[in-house]
C-alpha positions as CSV (number, residue, x, y, z in Angstrom):
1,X,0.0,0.0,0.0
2,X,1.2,3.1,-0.8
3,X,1.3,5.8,2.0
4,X,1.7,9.6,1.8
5,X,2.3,13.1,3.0
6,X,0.2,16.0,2.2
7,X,2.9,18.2,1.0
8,X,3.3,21.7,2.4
9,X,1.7,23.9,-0.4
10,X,-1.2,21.4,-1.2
11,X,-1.7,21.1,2.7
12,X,-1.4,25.0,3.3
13,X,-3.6,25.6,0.2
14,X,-6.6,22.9,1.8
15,X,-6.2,24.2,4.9
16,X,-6.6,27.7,4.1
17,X,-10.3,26.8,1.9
18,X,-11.0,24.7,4.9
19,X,-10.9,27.9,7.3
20,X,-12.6,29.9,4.5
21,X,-15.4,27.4,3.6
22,X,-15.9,27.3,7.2
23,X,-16.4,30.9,8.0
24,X,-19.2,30.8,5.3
25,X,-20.8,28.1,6.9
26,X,-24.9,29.4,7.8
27,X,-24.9,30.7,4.0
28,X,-25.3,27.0,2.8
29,X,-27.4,25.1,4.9
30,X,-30.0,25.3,3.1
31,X,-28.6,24.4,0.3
32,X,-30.1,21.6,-2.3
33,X,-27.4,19.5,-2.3
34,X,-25.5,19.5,0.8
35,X,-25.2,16.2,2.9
36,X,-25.2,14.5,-0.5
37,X,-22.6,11.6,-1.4
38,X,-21.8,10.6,-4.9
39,X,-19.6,8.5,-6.8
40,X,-18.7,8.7,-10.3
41,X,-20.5,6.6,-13.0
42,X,-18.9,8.2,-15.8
43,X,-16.8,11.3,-17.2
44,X,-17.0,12.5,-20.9
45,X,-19.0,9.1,-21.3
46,X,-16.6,7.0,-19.7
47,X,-16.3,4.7,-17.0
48,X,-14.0,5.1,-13.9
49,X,-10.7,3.4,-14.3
50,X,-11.3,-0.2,-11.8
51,X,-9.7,0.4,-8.3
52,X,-9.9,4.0,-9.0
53,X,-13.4,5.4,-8.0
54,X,-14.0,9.4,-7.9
55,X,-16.4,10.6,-5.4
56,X,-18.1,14.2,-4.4
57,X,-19.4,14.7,-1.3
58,X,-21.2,18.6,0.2
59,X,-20.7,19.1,3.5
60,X,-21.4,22.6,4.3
61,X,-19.8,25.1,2.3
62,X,-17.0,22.3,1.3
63,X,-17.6,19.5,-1.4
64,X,-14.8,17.1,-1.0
65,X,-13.7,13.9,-2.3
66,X,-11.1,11.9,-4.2
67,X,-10.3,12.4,-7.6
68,X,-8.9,8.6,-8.4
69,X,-5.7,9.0,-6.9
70,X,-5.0,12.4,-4.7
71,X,-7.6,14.0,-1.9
72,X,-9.3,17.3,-3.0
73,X,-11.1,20.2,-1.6
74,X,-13.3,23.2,-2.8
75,X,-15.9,25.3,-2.0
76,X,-19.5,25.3,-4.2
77,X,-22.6,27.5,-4.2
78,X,-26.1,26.2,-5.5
79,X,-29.7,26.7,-6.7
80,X,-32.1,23.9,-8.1
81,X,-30.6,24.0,-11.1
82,X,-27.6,26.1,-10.9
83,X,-23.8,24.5,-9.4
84,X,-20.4,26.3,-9.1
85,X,-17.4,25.2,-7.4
86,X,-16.3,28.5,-6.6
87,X,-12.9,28.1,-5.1
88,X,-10.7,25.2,-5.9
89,X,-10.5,22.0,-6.4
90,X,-7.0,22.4,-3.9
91,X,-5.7,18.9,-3.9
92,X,-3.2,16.5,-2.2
93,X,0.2,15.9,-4.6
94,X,0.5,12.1,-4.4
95,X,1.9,10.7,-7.6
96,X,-0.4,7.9,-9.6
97,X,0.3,6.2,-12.8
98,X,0.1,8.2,-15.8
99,X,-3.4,7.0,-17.0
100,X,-4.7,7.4,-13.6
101,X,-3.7,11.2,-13.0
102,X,-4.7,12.0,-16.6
103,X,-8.3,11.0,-15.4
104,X,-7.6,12.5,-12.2
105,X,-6.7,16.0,-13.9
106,X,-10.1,15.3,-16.5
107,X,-12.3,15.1,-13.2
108,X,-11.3,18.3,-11.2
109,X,-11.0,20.4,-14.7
110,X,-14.7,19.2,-15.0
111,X,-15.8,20.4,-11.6
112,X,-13.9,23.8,-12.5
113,X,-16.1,24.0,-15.5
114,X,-19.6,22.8,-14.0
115,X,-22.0,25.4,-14.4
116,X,-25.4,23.3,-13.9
117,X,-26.7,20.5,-12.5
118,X,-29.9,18.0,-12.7
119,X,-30.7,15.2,-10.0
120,X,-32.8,12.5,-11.3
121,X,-33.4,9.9,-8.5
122,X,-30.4,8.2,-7.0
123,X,-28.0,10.3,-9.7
124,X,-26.3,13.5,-9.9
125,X,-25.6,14.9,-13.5
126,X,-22.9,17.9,-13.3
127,X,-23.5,20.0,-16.4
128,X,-21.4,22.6,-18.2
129,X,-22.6,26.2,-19.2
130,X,-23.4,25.4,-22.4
131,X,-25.3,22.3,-20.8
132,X,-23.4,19.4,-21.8
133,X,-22.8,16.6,-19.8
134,X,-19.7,16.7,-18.2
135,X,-19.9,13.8,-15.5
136,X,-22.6,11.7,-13.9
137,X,-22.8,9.7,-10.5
138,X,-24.7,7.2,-8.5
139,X,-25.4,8.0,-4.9
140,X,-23.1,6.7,-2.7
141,X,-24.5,3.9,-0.2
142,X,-24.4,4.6,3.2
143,X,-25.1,1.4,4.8
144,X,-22.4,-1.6,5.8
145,X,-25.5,-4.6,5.0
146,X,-24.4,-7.0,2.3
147,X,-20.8,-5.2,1.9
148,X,-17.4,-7.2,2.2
149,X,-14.1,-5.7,2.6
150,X,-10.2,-6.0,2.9
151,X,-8.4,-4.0,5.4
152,X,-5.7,-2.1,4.6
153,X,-4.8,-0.5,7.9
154,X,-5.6,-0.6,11.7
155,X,-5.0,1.1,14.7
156,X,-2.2,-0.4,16.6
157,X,-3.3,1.2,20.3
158,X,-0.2,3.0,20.2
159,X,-1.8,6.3,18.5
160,X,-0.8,4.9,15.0
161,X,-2.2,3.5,11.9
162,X,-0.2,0.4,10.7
163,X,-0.2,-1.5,6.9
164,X,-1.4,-5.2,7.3
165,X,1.5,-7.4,7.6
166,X,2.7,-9.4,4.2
167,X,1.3,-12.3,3.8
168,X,-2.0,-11.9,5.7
169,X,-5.6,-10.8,5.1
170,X,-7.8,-8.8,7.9
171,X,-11.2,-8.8,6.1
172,X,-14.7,-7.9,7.3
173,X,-18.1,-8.7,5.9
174,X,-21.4,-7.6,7.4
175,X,-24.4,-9.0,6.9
176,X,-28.5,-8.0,7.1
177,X,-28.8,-9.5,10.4
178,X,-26.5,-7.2,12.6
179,X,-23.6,-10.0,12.2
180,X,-20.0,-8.8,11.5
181,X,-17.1,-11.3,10.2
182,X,-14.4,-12.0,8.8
183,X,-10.6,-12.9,9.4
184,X,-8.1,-11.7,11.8
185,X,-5.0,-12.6,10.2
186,X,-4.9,-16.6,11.8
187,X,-8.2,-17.0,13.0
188,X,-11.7,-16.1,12.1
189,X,-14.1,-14.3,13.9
190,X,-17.5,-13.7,14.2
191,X,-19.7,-10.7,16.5
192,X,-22.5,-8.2,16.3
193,X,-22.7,-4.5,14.9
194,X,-25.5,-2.2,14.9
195,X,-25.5,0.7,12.9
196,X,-27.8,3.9,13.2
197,X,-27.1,6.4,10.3
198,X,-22.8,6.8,10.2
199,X,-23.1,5.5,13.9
200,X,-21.6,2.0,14.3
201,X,-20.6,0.2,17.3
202,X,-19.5,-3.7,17.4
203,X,-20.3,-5.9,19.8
204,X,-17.6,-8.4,21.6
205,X,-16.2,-10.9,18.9
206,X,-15.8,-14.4,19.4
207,X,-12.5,-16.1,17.2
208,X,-11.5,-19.4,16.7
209,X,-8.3,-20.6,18.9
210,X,-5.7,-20.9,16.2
211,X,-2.0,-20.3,16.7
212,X,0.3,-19.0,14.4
213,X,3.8,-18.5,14.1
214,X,4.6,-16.9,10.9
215,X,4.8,-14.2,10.0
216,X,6.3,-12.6,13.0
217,X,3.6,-10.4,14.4
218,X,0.7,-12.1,13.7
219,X,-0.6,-13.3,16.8
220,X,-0.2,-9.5,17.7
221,X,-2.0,-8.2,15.1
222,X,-4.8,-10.2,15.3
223,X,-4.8,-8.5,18.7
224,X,-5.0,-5.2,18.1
225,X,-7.2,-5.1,15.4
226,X,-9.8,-6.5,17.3
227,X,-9.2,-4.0,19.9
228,X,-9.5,-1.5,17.6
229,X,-13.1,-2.4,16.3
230,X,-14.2,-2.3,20.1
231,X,-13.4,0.9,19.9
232,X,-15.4,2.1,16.3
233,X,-18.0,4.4,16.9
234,X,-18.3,5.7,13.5
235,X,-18.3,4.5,9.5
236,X,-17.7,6.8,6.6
237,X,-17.9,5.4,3.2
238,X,-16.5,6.7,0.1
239,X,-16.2,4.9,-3.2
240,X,-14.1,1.5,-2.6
241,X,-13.4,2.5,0.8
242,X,-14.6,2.3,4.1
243,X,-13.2,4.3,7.3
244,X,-14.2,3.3,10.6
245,X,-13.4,5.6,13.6
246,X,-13.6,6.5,16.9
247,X,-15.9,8.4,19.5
248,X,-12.8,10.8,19.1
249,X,-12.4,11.4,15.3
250,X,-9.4,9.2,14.8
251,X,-9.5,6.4,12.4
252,X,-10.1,2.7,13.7
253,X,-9.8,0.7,10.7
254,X,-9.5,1.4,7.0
255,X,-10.7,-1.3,4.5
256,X,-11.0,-1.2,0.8
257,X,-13.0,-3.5,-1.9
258,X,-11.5,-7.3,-1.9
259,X,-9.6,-6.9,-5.1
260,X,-8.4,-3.8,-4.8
261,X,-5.4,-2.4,-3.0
């Protein structure tokens, strides 16, 4: 997995629109769009590269997301049929392959040009001024029934997120009836989860009593990412990931698609 650094101009650059968007706050609320969620179906008629999804989300005066490879921020204004990102998109500077940051650059230079809008159902069309159709997308699901997923990093207890050690597989799978399961790395386990809205809280797991010796670590990973779903309070999905976090804000677990690093 690759891991990265906001670096300083991107970070001072989201930062800043952060403080701004916030100060503009009460201006928005009412606002047709904001507390949407949407994922990318398709830009200038095509589909998303796979492992790669683009999503928009408004909060606020914010719409954030990812754009396929880096984190991006901006701030929007809307009417029922009108849409402008008005400052932004300020992004993240991780480097993706070629094909990927080519798409990545074709969806924020389409957010820079939307001028309109039309919401039919569970989609979002993003229009330009001439009324093209510059991008569409499918609501994005808000709820952890029937999903399956691979995680990618947990909370060690130690006020860190760690990768998943070579080798192994930390998965989770939820389904209709409030069960959670999945592997720990050696064993399997098996508990309950409620969830209420992004509220979600697991109940004590039972595992199997395997023992393994290799890799090195195991046994204590298994551990502490256990420990760390006891402590999940909330879940935040976005495309082909899932973030599960604390009563405090910090992240828990983070889990992508099965499939997809």
């Amino acid at each position: 997995m690759i891991r990265f650094r906001l670096a300083g101009l991107a970070g001072l650059a989201l930062a800043a629109l952060a403080s701004a968007c916030s100060a503009a706050q009460p201006m928005v609320e009412a606002l047709p769009l904001n507390g949407t969620a949407w994922v990318l179906d398709s830009l200038g008629g095509e589909a998303p590269l796979p492992g790669h999804a683009a999503t928009l989300r408004f909060e606020g005066s914010r719409a954030t997301g990812t754009d396929g490879c880096n984190r991006y921020m901006a701030g929007w204004q809307a009417t029922e049929s009108r849409l402008a990102f008005t400052s932004g998109p300020a992004a993240t500077m991780m480097a993706c392959e070629p094909a990927v940051m080519q798409r990545a650059d074709a969806f924020r230079a389409a957010l820079t040009a939307a001028n309109g809008y039309r919401r039919e159902a569970d989609r979002l069309l993003l229009l330009g001024e001439d009324g093209r159709e510059l991008a569409t997308f499918v609501a994005q699901p808000s709820t952890l029934a029937g999903t399956a997923w691979r995680v990618t990093g947990y909370n060690n207890g130690k006020q860190a997120v760690v990768s998943v050690l070579a080798d192994t597989a930390l998965t989770i799978a939820f389904d209709a009836d409030g069960r959670a399961s999945g592997s720990a790395g050696c064993n399997n386990f098996t508990g309950s989860y409620t969830q209420d809205g992004d509220k979600v809280t697991f109940g004590p797991a039972a595992s199997t009593r395997r023992m393994c010796a290799r890799p090195e670590g195991i046994m204590e990973q298994e551990a502490r990412f256990l420990k760390a779903l006891e402590t999940v309070s909330s879940a935040r999905l976005e495309g082909d990931s899932l973030e599960l976090r604390t009563a405090t804000g910090a992240l828990a677990v983070r889990a992508g698609k099965p499939g997809i690093d």
